[in-house]
C-alpha positions in Angstrom: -47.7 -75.8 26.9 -48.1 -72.4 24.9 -46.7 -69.4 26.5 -48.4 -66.5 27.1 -46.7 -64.8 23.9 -47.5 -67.8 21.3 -51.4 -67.3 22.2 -51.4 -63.3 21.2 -50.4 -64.1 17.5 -53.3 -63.4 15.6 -53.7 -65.0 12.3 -53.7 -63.1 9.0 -56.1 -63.7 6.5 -56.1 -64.5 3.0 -58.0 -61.5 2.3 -56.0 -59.6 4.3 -52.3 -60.0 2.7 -54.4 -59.5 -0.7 -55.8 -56.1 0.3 -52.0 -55.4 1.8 -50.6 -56.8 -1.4 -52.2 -54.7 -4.1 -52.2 -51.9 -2.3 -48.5 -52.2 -2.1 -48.8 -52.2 -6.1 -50.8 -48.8 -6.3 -48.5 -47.3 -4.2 -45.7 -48.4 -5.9 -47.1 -47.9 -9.3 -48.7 -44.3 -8.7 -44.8 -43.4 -7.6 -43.4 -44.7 -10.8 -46.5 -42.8 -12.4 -45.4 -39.8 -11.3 -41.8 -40.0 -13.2 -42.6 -41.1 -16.1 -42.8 -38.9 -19.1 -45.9 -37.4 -21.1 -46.4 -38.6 -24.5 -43.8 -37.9 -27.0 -46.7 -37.2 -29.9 -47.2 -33.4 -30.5 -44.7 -32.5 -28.1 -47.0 -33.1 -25.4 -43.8 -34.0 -22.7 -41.5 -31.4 -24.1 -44.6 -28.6 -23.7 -45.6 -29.6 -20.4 -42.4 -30.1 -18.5 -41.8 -26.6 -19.8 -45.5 -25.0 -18.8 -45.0 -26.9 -15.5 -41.4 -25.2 -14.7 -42.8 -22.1 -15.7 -46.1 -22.6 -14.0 -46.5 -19.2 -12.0 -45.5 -16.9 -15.2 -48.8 -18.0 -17.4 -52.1 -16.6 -17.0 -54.0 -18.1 -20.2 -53.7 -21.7 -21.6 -55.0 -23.0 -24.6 -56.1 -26.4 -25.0 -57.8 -28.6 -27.7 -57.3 -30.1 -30.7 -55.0 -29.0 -33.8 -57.8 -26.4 -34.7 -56.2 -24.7 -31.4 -52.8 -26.1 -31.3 -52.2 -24.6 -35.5 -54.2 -21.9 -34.9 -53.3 -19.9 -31.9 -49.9 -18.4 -31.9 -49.2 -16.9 -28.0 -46.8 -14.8 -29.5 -48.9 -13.0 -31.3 -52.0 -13.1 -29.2 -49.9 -11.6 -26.3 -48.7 -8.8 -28.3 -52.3 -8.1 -29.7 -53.6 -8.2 -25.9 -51.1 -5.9 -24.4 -51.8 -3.4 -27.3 -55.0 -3.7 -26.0 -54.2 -2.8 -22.8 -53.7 -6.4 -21.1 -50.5 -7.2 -20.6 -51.1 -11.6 -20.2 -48.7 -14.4 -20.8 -50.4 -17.7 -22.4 -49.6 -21.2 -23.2 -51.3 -23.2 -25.9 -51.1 -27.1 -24.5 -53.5 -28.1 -27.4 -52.5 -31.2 -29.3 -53.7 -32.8 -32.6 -56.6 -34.9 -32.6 -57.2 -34.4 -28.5 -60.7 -34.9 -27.4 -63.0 -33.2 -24.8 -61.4 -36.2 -22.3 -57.9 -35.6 -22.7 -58.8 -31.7 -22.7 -60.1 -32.4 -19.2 -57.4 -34.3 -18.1 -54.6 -31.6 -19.0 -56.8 -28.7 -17.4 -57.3 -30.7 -14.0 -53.1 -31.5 -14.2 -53.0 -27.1 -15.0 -54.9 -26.6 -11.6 -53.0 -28.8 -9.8 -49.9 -26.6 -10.4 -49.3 -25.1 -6.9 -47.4 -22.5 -8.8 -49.7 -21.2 -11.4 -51.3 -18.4 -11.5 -53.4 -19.1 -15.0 -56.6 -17.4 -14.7 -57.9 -18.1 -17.8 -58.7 -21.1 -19.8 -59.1 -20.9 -23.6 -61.1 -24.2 -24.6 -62.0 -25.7 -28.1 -65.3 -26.1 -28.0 -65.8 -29.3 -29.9 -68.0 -32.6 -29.7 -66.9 -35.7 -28.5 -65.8 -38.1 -31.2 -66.5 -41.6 -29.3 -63.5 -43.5 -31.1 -61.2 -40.6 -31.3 -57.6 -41.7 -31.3 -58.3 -45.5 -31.1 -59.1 -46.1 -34.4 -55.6 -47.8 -35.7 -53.4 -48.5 -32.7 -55.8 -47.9 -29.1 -52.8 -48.9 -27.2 -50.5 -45.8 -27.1 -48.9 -43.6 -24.7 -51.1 -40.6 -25.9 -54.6 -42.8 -25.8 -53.8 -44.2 -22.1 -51.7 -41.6 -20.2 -55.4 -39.1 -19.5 -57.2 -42.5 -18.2 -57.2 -41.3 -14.5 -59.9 -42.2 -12.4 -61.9 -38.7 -13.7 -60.9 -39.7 -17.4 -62.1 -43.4 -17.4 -65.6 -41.7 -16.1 -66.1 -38.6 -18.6 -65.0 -41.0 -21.3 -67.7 -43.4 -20.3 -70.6 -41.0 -19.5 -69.7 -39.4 -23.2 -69.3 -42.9 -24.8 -72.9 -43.7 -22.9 -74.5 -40.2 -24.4 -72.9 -41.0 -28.3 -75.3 -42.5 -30.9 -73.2 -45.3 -31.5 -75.0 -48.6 -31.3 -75.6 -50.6 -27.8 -72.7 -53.0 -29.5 -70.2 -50.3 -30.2 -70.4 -48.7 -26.6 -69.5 -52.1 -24.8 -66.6 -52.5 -27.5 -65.5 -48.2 -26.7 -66.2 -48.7 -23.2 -64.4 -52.1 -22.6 -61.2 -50.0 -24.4 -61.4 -47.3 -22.6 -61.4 -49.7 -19.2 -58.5 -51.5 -20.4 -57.0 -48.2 -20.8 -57.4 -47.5 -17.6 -56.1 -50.7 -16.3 -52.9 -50.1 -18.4 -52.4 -46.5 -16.8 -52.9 -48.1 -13.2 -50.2 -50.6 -13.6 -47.6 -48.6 -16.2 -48.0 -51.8 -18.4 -45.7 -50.8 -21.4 -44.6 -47.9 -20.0 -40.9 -49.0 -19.6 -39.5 -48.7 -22.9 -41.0 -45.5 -23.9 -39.4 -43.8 -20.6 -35.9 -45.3 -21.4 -35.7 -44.5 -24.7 -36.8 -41.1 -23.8 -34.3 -40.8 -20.9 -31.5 -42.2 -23.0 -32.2 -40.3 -26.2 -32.5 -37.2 -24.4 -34.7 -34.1 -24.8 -35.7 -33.3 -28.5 -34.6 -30.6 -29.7 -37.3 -29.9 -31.9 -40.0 -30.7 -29.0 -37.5 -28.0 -26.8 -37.9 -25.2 -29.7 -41.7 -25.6 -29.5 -41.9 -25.8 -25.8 -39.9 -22.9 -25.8 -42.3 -21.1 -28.3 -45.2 -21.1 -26.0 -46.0 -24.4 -27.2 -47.1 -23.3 -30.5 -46.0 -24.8 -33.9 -47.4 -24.7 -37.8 -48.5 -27.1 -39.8 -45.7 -25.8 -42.4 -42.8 -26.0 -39.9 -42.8 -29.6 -38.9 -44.3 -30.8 -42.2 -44.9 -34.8 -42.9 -46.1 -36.6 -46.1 -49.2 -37.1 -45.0 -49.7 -33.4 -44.3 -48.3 -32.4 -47.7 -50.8 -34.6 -49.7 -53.9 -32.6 -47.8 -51.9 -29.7 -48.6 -51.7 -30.8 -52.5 -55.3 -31.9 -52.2 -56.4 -28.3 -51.2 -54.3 -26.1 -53.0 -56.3 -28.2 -56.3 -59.4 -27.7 -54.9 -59.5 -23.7 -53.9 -62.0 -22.7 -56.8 -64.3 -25.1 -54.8 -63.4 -24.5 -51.2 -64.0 -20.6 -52.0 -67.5 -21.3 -53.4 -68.4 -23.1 -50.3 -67.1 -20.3 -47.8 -70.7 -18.1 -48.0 -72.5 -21.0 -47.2 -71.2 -21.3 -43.6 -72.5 -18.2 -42.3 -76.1 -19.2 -43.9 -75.8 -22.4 -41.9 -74.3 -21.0 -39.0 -77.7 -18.9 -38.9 -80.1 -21.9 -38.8 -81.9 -22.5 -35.8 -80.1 -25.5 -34.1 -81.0 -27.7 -30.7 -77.7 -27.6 -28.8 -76.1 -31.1 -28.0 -77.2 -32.0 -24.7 -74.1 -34.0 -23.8 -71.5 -30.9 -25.1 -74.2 -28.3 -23.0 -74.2 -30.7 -20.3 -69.9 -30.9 -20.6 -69.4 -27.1 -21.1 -71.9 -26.2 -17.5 -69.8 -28.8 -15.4 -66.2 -27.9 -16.6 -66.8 -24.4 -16.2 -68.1 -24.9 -13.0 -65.1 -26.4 -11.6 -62.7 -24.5 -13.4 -64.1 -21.6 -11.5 -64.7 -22.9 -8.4 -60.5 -23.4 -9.2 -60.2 -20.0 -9.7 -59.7 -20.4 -13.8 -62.6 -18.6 -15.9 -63.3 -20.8 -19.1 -63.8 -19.1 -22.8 -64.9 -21.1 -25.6 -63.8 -21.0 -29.0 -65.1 -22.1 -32.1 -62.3 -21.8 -34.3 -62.3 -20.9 -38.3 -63.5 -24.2 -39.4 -64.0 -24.9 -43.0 -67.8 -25.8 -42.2 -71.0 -24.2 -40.1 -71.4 -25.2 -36.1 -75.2 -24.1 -35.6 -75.2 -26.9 -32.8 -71.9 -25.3 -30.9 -73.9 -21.2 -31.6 -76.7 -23.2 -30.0 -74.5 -24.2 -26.9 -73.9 -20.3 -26.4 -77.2 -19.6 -26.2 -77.8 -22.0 -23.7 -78.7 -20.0 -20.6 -76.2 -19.7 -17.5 -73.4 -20.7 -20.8 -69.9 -19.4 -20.5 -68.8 -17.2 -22.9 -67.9 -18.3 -26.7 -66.0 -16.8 -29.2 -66.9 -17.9 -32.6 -64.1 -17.2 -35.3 -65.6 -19.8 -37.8 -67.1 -17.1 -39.8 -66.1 -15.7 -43.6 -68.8 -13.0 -43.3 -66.9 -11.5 -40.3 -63.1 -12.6 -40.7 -62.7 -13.4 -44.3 -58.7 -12.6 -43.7 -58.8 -16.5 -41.7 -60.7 -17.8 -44.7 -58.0 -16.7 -47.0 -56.1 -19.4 -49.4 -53.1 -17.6 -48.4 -54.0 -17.6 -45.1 -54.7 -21.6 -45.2 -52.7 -24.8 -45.0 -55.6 -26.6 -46.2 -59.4 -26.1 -46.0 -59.4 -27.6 -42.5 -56.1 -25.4 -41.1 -54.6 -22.6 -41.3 -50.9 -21.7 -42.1 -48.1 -19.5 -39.9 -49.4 -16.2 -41.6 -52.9 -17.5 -41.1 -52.6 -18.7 -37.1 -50.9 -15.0 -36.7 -54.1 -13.5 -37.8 -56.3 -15.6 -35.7 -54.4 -15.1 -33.0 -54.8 -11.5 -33.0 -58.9 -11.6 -34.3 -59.4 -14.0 -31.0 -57.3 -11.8 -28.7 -59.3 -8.8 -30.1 -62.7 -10.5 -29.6 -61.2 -11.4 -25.2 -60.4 -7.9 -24.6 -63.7 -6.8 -24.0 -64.2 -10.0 -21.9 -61.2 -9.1 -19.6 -62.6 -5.5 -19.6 -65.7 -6.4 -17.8 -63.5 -8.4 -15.4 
């Protein structure tokens, strides 16, 4: 005969100790998440662990790719700015070869700073190149570690709006899935985190971090880099006939991309409901952007500073002022920095 006690055991189900079971895992793996290290490339860890410590003494950040991380000194562009009459302190958290995705994904991590008090956001404005980073290794620390739940969804919908062909969206979308699944469960994760642990901080990463996350293509220089470099300096007769061209092409009338218009409205429209006001930047780029001028003209459009004009800042466009046609060099990021803080201060004026 059962007793009374026996009979009140209620079976669990299958489904049940699943559901139990990998929710257990999330839980565990979003804890482990939460320790492990950003990635190592572009002193990405070294810049952020330093941003976030310091958190409540920035009010500007700077984020996109090296056309922003090469090109805007924060040394220089707060000394400009307090000439001015603005006394601001800014961070540039821009990285080589990041995309409108990871962009978001760093911004979203800056407002959920309890501490910080940025109030502006200085953003490349750029459009989204569909394979991006994953074009020799996908599976790194720097292509996986911005695949939240918000990432894996922007880089979907952007993926979805490319031109690529219906073949070549499954294949980017399938990646950037996986990517997503590897983020979720820290899947390779391990040895990155003790090697950094063990080897300790870099002391190169520390001097950037330290720098308001700004470094030169001429300080940290790689083989790679030097053969662009060699490239360029033998080709300046025929970057310098080029330069008047850009403004001409800047000029012509342009439909703006719908999915960069559609991008620009949404982030700016949660970055103020954050309390961040966004400025775009279109830095001095060897070639014209009459799509990007059209997303400024776009109506309800957040404000865009466009620096990729000879006409108007020949100084950027300067070989001396240039580590190749694409970049430009300590002397030349000094100089931008000061042209795009003098080109805000009216901006901060009227606010």
């Amino acid at each position: 005969m059962r007793s009374p006690r026996s009979r009140s055991i209620v079976p669990v189900r299958p489904a049940s100790l699943l559901a139990i079971g990998v929710a257990a895992f999330l839980v565990t793996a979003a804890a482990i998440r939460s320790l492990l290290p950003w990635p190592a490339e572009g002193s990405l860890d070294a810049r952020w662990r330093h941003f976030r410590a310091n958190a409540g003494t920035y009010d500007v950040v700077f984020v996109g790719s090296s056309n922003i991380a090469r090109t805007i000194d924060p040394t220089a562009f707060d000394a400009e700015l307090a000439r001015l009459g603005h006394p601001v302190r800014s961070y540039n958290l821009a990285a080589d070869n990041m995309q409108p995705t990871e962009a978001d994904f760093v911004l979203r991590e800056v407002v959920a700073q309890r501490a910080s008090r940025v109030r502006w956001a200085v953003i490349e404005l750029l459009e989204f190149a569909p394979r991006g980073m994953t074009a020799t290794n996908p599976f790194t620390d720097r292509a996986i570690y911005w695949h939240d739940g918000r990432g894996l969804l922007g880089a979907l919908r952007r993926v979805a709006a490319s031109s690529e062909t219906i073949s070549a969206k499954l294949q980017l979308g399938w990646l950037h899935v996986r990517h997503a699944a590897w983020r979720v469960s820290n899947f390779g994760r391990a040895e990155a985190s003790i090697v950094a642990r063990w080897r300790g901080p870099d002391p190169l990463d520390d001097a950037v971090a330290a720098a308001g996350g700004f470094e030169a293509l001429d300080d940290r220089l790689d083989p790679s880099a030097e053969r662009v470099r060699r490239r360029f300096l033998a080709s300046v007769p025929a970057y310098l006939a080029e330069l008047p061209q850009i403004d001409v092409r800047n000029r012509v009338p342009a439909l703006a991309p719908a999915d960069v218009a559609a991008r620009v409205r949404a982030q700016a429209a949660w970055l103020r409901a954050s309390g961040i006001e966004p400025l775009y930047v279109i830095p001095p780029l060897p070639g014209a952007s009459a799509e990007l001028y059209a997303v400024a003209r776009e109506p309800g459009a957040p404000a865009v500073i466009a620096l990729n004009s000879p006409a108007r800042f020949p100084d950027l466009y300067e070989p001396e002022h240039r580590y190749d046609a694409t970049h430009v060099n300590r002397a030349g990021a000094a100089r931008a920095s000061v042209r795009l803080a003098e080109q805000l201060a009216p901006l901060l004026d009227r606010n």
